[in-house]
C-alpha positions as CSV (number, residue, x, y, z in Angstrom):
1,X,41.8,3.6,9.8
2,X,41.4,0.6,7.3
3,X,40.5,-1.4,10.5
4,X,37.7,0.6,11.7
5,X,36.3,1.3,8.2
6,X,35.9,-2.6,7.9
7,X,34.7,-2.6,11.2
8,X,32.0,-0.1,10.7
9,X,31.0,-2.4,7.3
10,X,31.3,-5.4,9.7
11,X,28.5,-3.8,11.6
12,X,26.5,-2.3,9.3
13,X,25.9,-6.0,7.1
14,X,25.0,-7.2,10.7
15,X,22.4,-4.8,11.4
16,X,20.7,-5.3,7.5
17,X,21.2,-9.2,7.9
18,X,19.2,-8.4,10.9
19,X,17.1,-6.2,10.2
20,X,16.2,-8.6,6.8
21,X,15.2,-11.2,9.7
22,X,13.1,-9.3,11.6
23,X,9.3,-8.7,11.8
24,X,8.1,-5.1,10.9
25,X,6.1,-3.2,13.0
26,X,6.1,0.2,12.1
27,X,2.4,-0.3,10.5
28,X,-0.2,1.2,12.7
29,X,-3.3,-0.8,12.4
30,X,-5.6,2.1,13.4
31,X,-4.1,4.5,10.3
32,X,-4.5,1.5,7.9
33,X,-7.9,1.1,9.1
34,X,-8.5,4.8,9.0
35,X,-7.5,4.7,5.2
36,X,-9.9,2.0,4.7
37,X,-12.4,4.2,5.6
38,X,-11.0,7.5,3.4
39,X,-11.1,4.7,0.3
40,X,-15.3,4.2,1.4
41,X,-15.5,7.7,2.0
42,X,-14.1,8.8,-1.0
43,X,-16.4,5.7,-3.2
44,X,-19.5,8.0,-1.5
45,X,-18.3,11.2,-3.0
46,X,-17.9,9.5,-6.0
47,X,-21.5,8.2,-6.3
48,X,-22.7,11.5,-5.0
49,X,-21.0,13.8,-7.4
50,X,-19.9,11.3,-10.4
51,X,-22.7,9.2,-11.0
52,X,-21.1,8.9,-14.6
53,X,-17.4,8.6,-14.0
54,X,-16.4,7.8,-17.4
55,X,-17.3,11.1,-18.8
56,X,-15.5,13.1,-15.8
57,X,-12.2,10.8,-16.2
58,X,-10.4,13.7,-15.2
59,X,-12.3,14.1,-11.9
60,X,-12.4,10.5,-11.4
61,X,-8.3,10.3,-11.3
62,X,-8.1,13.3,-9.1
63,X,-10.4,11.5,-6.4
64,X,-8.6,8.8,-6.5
65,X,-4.9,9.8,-7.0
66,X,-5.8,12.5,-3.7
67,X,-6.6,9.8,-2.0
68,X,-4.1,7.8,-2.2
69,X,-1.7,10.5,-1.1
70,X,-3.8,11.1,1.7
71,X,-3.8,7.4,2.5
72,X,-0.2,7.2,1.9
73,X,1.2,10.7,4.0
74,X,-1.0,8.7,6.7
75,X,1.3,5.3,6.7
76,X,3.9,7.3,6.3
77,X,4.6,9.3,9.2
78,X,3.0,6.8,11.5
79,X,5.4,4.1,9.8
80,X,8.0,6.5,10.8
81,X,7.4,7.4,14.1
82,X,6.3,4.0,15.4
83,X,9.4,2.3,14.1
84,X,11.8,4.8,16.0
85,X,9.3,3.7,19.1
86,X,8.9,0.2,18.3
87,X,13.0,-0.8,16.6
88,X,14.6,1.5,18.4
89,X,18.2,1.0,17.3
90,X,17.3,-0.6,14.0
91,X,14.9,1.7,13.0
92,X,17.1,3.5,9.9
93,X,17.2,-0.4,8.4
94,X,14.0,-1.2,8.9
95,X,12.4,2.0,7.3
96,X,14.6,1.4,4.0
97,X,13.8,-2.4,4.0
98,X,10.1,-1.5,4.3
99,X,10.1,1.4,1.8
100,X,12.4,-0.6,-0.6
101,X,9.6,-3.6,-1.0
102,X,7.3,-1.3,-1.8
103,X,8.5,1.5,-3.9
104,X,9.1,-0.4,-7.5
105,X,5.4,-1.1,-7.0
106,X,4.3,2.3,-6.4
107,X,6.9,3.2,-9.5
108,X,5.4,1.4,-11.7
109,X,2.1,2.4,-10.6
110,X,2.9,5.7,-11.1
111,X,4.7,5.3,-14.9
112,X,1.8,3.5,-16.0
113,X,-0.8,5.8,-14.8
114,X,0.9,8.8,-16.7
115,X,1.7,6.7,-19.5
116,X,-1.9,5.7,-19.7
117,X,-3.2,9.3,-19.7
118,X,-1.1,10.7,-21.8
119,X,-0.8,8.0,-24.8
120,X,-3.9,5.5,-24.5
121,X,-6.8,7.7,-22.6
122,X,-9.7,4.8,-24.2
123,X,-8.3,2.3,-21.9
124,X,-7.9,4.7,-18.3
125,X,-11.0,2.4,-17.5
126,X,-8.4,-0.7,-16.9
127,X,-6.9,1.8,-14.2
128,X,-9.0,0.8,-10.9
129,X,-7.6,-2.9,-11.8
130,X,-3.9,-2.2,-12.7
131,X,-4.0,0.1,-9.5
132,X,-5.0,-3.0,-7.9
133,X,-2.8,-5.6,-9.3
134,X,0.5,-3.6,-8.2
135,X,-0.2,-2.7,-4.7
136,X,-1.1,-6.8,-4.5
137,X,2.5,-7.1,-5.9
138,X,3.7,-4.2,-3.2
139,X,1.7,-6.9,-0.6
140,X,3.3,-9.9,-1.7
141,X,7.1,-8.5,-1.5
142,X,6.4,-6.8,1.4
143,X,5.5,-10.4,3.2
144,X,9.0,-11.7,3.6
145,X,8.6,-9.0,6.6
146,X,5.1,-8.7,7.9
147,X,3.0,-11.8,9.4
148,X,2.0,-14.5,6.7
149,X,-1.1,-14.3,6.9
150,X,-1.1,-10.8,5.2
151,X,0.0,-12.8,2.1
152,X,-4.6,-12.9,2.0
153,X,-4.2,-9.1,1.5
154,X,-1.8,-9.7,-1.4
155,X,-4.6,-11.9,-3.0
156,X,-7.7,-10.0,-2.1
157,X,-6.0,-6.9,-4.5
158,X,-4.8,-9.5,-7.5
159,X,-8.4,-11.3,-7.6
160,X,-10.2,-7.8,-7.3
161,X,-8.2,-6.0,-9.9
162,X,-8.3,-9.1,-12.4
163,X,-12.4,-8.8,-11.8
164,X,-12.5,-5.5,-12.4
165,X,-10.3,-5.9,-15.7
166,X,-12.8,-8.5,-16.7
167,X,-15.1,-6.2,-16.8
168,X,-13.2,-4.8,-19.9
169,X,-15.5,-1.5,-20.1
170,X,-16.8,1.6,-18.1
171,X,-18.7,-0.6,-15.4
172,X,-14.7,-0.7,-13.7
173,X,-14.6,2.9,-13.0
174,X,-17.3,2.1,-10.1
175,X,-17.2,4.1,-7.1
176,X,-17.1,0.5,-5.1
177,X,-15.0,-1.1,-7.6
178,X,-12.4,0.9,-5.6
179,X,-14.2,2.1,-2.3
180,X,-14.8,-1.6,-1.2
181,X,-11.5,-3.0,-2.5
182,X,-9.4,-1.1,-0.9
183,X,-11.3,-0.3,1.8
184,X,-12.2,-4.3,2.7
185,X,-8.4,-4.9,1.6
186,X,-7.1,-1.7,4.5
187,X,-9.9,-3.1,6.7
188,X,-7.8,-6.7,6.6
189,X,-4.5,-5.8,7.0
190,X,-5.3,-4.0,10.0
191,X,-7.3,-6.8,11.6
192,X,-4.6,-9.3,10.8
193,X,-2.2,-6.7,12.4
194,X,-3.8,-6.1,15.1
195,X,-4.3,-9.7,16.0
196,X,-0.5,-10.4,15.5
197,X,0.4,-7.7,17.5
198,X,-1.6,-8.5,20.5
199,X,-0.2,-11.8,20.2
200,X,3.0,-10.4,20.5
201,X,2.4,-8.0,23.0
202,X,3.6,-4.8,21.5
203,X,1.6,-1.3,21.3
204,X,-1.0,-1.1,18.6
């Protein structure tokens, strides 16, 4: 019984060592395209309905927070089903590599959100460019796994949120501060996906 058990570790190390050297495609470029497009959308309804964001901060964080959900249910379940297509008999590894990169940035994104609105609401403005910075650090640990050149996605979100930090007042809570960051940043990652992958000859 000793024997299989270290078998069964045997194999399991093998499949993470491979599965730590292998290219992820479980993200659909079309759904990270499509939540490009929810960011702009959402930026509209913002300028349509919160021409002064700062006074509805409450309202502003809903819009936003929604939409990232949204945005993120999306990936999800698309991440999932098209790695069970796509890695077949590595797909279990590959999910929990891909969600591990990326969850202490969404973490922390989430802490200091909560933290912010609870204990220092003055500075919620700074939260369009935090948000920013930390899904660039999701980017750049997720690029050990994705193509290299998604490492530009990783610096589009660290030079927008910096700008919109600089901007150290109310101008940050702009509807395009966030519709055209993230939805130029959604837009890039699914043309440099979709590029790799018909390079590679797999489904997009």
């Amino acid at each position: 019984m000793n024997d299989l058990h270290k078998a069964l570790g045997d194999i399991s190390s093998i499949r993470r060592q491979v599965a730590n050297s292998t290219e992820f495609r479980g993200f659909g470029p079309a759904t990270l395209a499509g939540t490009g497009v929810l960011a702009i959308l959402a930026a509209g309804a913002q300028a349509l309905w919160m021409p002064e964001p700062a006074t509805h901060i409450s309202a502003y964080l809903s819009l936003w927070i929604w939409t990232a959900v949204l945005s993120a249910s999306l990936i999800g379940a698309e991440m999932y089903a098209r790695t069970r297509r796509i890695h077949s008999g590595m797909a279990d590894e590959m999910l929990r590599m891909a969600v591990e990169q990326f969850l202490p940035a969404a973490g922390v994104g989430v802490l200091l959100t909560v933290v912010l609105m609870r204990n220092v609401p003055d500075a919620l403005w700074m939260l369009p460019g935090i948000w920013q910075v930390i899904y660039s650090l999701g980017v750049f640990s997720s690029c050990r796994f994705l193509p290299r050149p998604v490492l530009a996605v990783g610096v589009w979100y660290l030079l927008t949120g910096l700008i919109s930090i600089g901007l150290a007042d109310g101008r940050a809570l702009s509807p395009w501060g966030m519709g055209l960051s993230f939805g130029a940043g959604q837009m890039l990652v699914a043309g440099i996906l979709l590029f790799t992958n018909q390079e590679g000859g797999d489904e997009i």
